[in-house]
Residue frames as qw, qx, qy, qz and C-alpha x, y, z in Angstrom:
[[0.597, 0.070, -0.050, 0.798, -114.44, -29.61, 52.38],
 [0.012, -0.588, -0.149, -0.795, -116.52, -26.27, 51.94],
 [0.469, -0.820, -0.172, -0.280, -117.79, -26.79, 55.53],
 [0.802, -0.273, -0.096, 0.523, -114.74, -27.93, 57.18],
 [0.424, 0.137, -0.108, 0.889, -113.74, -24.70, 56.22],
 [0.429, -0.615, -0.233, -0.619, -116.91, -22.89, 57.35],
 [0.771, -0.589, -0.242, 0.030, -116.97, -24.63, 60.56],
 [0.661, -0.134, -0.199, 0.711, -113.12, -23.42, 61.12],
 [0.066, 0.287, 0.014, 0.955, -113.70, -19.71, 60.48],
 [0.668, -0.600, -0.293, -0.329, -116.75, -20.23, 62.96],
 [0.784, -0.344, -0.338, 0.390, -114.29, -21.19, 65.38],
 [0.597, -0.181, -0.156, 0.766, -112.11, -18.77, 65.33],
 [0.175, -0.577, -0.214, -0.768, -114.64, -15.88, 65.13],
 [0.763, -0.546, -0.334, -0.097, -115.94, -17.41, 68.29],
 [0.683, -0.211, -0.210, 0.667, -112.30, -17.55, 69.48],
 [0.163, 0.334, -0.141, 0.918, -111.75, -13.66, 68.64],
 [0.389, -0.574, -0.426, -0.581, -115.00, -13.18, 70.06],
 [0.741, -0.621, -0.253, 0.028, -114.41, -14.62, 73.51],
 [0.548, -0.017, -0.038, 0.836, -110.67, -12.96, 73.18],
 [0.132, 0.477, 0.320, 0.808, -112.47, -9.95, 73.15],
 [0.668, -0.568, -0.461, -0.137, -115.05, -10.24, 75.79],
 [0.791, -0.456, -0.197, 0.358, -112.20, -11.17, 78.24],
 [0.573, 0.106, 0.045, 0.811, -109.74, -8.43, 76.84],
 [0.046, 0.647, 0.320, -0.691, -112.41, -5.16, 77.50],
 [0.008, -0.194, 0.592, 0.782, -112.27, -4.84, 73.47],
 [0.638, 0.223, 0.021, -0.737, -115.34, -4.47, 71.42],
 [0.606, -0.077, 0.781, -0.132, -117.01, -7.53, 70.58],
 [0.404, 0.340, -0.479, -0.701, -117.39, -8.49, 66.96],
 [0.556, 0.049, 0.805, -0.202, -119.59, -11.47, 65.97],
 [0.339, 0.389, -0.585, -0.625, -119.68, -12.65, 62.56],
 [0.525, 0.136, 0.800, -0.257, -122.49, -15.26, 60.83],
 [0.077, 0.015, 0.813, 0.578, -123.44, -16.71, 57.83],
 [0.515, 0.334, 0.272, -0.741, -127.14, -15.78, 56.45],
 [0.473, -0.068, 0.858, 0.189, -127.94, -18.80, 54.94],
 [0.263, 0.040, -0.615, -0.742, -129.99, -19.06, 50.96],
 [0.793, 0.007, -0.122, -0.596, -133.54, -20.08, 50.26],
 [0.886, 0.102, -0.424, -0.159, -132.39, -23.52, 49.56],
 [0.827, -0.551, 0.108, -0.036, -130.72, -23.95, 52.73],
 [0.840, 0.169, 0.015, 0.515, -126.88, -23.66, 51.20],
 [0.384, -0.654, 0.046, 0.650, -124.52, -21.08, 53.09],
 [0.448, 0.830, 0.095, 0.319, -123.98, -18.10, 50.70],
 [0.518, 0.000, -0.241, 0.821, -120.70, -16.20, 50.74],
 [0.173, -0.722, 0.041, -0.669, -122.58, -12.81, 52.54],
 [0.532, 0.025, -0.615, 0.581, -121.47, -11.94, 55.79],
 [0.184, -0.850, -0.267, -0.414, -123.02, -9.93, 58.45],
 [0.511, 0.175, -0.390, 0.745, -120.90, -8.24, 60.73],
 [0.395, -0.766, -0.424, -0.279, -122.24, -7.23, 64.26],
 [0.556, 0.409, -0.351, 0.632, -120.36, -5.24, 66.32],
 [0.617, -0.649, -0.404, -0.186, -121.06, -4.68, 69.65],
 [0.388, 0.434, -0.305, 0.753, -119.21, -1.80, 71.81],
 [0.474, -0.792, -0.378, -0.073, -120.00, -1.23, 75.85],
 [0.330, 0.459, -0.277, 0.777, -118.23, 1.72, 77.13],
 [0.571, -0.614, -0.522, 0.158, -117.83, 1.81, 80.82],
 [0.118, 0.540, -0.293, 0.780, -117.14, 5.68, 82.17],
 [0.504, -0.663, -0.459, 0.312, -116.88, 6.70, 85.50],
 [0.135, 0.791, 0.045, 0.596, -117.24, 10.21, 86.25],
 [0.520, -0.443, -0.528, 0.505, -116.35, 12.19, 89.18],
 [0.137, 0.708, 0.131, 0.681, -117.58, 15.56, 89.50],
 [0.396, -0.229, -0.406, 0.791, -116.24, 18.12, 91.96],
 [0.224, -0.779, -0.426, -0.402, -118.16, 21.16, 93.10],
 [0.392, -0.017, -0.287, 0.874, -116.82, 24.14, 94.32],
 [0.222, -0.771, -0.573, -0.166, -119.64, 26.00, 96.46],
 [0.288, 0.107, -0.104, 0.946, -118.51, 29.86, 97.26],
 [0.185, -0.700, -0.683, -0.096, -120.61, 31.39, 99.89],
 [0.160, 0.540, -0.111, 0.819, -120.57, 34.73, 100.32],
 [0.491, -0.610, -0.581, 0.221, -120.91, 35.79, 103.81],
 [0.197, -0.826, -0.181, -0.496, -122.17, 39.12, 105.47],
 [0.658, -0.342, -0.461, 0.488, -119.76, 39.62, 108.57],
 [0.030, 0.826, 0.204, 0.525, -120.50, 42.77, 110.49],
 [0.594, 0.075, -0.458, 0.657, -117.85, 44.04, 112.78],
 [0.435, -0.876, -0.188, -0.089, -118.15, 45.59, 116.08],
 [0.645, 0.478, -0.346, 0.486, -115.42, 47.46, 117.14],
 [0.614, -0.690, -0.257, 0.283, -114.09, 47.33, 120.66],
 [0.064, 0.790, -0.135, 0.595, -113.54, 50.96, 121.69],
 [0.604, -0.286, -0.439, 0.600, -111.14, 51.39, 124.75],
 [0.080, -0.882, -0.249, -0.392, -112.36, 54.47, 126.85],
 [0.575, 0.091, -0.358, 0.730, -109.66, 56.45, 128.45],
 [0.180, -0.935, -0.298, 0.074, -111.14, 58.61, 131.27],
 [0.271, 0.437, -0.079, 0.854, -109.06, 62.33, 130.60],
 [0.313, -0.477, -0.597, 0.564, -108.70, 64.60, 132.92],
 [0.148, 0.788, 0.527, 0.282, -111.30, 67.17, 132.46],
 [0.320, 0.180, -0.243, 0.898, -109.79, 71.05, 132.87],
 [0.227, -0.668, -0.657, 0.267, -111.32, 72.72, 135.41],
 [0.068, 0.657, 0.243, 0.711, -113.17, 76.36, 134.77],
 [0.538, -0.749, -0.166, -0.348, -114.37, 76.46, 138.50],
 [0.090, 0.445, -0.716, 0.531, -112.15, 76.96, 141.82],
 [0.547, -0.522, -0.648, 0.094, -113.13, 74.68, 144.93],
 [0.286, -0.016, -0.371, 0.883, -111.14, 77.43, 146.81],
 [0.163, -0.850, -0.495, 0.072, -114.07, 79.71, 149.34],
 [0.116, 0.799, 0.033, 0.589, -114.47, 83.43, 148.36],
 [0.500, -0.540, -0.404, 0.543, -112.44, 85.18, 150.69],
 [0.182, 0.935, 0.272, 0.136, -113.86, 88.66, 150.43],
 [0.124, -0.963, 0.124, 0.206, -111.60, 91.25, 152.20],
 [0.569, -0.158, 0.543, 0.596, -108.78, 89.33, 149.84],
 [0.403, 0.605, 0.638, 0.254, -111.06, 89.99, 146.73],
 [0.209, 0.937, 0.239, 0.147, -111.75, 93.38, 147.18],
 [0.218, -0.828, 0.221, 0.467, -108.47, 94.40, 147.88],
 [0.548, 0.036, 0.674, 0.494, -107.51, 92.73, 144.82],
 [0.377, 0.579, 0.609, 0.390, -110.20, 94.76, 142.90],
 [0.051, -0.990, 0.050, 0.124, -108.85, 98.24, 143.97],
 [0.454, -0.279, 0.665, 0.523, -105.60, 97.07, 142.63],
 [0.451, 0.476, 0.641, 0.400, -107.50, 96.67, 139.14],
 [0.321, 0.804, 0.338, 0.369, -108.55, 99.95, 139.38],
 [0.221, -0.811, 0.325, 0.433, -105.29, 101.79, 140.32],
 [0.443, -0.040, 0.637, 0.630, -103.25, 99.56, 137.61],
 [0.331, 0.702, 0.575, 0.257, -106.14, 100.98, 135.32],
 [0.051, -0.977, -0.208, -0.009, -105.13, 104.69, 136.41],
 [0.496, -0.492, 0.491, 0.521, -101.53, 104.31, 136.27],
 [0.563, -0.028, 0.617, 0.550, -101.78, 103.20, 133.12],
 [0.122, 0.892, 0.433, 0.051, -104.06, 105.71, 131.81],
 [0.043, 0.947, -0.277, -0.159, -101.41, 108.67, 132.33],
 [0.402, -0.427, 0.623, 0.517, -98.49, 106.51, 130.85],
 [0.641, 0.499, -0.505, -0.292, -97.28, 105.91, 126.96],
 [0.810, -0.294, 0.497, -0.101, -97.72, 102.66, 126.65],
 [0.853, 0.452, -0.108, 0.236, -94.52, 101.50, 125.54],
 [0.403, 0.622, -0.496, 0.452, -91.35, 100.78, 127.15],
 [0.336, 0.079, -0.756, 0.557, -89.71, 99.50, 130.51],
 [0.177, 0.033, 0.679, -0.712, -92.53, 101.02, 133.23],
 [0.713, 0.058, -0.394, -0.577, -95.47, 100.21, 130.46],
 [0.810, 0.016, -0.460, -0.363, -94.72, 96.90, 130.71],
 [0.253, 0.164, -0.811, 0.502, -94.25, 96.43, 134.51],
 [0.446, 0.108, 0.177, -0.871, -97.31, 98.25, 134.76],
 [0.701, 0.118, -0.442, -0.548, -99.19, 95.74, 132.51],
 [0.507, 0.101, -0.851, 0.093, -97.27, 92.51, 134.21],
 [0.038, -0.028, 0.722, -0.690, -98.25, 93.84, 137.20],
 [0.592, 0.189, -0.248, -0.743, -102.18, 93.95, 135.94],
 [0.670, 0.073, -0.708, -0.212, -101.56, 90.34, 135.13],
 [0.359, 0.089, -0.765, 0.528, -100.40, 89.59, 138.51],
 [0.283, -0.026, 0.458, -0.842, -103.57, 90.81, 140.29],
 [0.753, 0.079, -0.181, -0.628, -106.21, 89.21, 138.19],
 [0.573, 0.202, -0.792, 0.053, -104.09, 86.03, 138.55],
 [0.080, 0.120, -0.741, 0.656, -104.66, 86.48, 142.03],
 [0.762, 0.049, 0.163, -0.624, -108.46, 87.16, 141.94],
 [0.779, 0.070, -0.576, -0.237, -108.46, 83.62, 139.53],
 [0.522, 0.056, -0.827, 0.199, -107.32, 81.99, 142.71],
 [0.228, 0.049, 0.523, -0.820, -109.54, 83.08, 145.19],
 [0.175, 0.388, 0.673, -0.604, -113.31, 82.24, 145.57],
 [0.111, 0.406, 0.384, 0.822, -115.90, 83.28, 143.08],
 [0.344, -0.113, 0.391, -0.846, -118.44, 86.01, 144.60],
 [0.444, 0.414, 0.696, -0.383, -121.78, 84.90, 145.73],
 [0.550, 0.647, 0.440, -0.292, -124.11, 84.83, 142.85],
 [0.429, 0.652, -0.579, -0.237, -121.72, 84.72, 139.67],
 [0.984, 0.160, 0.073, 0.042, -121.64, 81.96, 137.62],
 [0.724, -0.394, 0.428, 0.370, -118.10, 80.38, 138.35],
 [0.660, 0.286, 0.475, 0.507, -116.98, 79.00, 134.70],
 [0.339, 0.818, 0.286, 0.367, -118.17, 82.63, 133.31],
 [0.222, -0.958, 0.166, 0.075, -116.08, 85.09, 136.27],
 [0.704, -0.398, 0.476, 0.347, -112.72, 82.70, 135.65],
 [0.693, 0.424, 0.428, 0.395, -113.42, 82.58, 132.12],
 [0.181, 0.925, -0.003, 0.334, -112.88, 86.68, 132.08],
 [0.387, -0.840, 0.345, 0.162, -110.19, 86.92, 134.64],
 [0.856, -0.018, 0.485, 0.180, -108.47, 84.59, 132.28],
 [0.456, 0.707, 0.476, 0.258, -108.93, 86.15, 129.62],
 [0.051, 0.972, -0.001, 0.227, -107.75, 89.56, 130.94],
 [0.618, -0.623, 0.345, 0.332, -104.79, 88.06, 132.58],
 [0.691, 0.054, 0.494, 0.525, -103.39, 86.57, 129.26],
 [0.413, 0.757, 0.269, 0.430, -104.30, 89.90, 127.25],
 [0.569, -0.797, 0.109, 0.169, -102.30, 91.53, 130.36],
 [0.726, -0.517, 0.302, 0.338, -99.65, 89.85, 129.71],
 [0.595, 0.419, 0.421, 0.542, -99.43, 90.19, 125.93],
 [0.029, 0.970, 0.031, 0.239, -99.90, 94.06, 126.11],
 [0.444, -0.788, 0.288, 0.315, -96.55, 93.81, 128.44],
 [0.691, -0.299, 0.424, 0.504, -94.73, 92.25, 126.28],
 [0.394, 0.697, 0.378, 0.465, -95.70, 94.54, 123.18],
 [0.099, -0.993, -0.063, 0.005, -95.17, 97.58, 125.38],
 [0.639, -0.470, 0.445, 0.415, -91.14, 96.10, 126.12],
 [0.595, 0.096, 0.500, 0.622, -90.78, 95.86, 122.40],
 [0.148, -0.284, 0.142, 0.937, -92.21, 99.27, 121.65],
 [0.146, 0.286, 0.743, 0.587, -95.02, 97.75, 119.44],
 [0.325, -0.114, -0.027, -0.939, -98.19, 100.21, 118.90],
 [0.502, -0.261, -0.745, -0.353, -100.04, 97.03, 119.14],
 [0.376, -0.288, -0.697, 0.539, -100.09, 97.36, 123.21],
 [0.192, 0.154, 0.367, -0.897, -102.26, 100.68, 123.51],
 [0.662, 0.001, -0.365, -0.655, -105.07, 98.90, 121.20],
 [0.506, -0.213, -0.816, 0.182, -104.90, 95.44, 123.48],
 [0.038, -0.113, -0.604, 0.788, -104.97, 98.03, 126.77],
 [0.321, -0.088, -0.281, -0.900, -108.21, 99.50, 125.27],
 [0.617, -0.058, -0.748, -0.238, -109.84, 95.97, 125.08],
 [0.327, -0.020, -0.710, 0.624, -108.24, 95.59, 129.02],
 [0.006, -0.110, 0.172, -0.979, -109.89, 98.67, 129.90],
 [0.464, 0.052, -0.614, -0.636, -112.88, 98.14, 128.53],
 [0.660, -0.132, -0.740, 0.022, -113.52, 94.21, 129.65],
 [0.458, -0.148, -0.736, 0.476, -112.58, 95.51, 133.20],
 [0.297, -0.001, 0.018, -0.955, -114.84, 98.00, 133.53],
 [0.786, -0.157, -0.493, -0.339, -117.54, 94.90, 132.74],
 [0.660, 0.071, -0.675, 0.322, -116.09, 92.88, 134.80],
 [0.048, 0.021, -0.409, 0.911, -116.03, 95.59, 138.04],
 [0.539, -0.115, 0.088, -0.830, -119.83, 96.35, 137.73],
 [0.718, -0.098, -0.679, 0.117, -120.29, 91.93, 137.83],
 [0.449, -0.097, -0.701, 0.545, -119.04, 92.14, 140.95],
 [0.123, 0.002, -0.718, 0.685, -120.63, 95.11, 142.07],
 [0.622, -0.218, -0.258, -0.707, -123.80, 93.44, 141.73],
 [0.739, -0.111, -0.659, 0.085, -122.96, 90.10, 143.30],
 [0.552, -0.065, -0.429, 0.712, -121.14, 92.24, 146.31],
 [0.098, -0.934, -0.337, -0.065, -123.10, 95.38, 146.45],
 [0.566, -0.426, 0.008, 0.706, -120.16, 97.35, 145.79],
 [0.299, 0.921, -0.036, -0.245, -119.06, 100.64, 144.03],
 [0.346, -0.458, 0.403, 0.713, -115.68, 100.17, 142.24],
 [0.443, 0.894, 0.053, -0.053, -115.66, 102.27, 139.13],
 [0.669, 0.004, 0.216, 0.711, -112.75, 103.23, 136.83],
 [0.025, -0.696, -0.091, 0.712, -112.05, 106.72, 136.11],
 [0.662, 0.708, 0.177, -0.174, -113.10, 108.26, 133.22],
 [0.725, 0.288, 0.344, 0.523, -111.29, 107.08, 130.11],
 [0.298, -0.515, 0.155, 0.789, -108.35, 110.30, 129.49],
 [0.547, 0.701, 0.160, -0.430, -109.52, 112.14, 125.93],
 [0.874, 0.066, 0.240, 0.417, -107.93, 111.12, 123.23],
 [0.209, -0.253, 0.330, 0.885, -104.77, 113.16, 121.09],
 [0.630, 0.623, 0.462, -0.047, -106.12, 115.00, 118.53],
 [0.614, -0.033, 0.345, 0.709, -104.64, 115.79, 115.76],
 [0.221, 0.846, 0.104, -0.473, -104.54, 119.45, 113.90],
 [0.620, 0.470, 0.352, 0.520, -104.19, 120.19, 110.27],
 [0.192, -0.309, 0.119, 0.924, -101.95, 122.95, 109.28]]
């Protein structure tokens, strides 16, 4: 009777056992450690046996740093480039009447007050002659860019001295000075390039003033 009841709980360890197996559950296996004298003792030994199947998957995120060095596409716009230099050929006996004009307007204005209505016709008119040299020819042997760059110059302080003399301002007999001055340079330029004489007349004396 005592095995009949051994031999059933053998079975049906066996049964959980293979219910286990088949079911992905841990396996348990259970067995009798028999006595010296060869009669089953009630200890049990309980073996338990657990196979855990993982599957990993590991991702990897790989961040490469990249050096990108940019060329930049420049679009060159050819400008037109102002010109300092006439193509136009000195035409002397224009020139030099042009530069005995400089130095009458320079003696005209010398015996006027410069300020008011014939000041500054006198002055426009100034402008209006040098404007004319700028379109003509430099002389032989003067550097172009530098003889335009002063008739320029003496046209546009020309013209500013008229319009200070129309409004009355004192600022127009300290610009003429400058005029004066510059063309007086300007006149001996030329007559080195030309072998000429023009001269301005001597600069008038100035006011002076007395103290009571």
């Amino acid at each position: 009777m005592h095995r009949a009841r051994v031999a059933a709980a053998l079975a049906l360890s066996a049964a959980a056992a293979l219910g286990a197996c088949s079911s992905g559950k841990p396996a348990i296996e259970l067995s009798q450690v028999p006595g010296g004298t060869g009669t089953p003792v009630p200890t049990q030994t309980v073996t338990v046996t657990e196979v855990e199947t993982r599957t990993v998957t590991a991702t990897t995120t790989v961040v490469t740093t990249a050096t990108v060095t940019a060329t930049p596409a420049v679009t060159v716009t050819a400008l037109p480039r102002p010109s300092l230099t006439s193509s136009t050929v000195f035409n002397r006996p224009v020139a030099l009447a042009d530069y005995t004009n400089l130095v009458s307007d320079v003696q005209l204005l010398d015996r006027m007050s410069l300020s008011g209505n014939a000041a500054a016709l006198q002055l426009d008119l100034l402008s209006q002659h040098l404007a004319r040299l700028g379109a003509n020819g430099p002389p032989p042997g003067l550097d172009a860019p530098s003889y335009y760059g002063r008739l320029g110059s003496l046209g546009l302080f020309a013209a500013a001295a008229s319009n200070e003399a129309q409004a009355n301002s004192p600022v127009a007999q300290s610009r003429y000075a400058v005029i004066r001055q510059e063309t007086g340079v300007l006149l001996t330029l030329v007559n080195g390039a030309l072998k000429t004489t023009f001269a301005l007349p001597t600069p008038p004396p100035k006011p002076t003033t007395t103290t009571p």
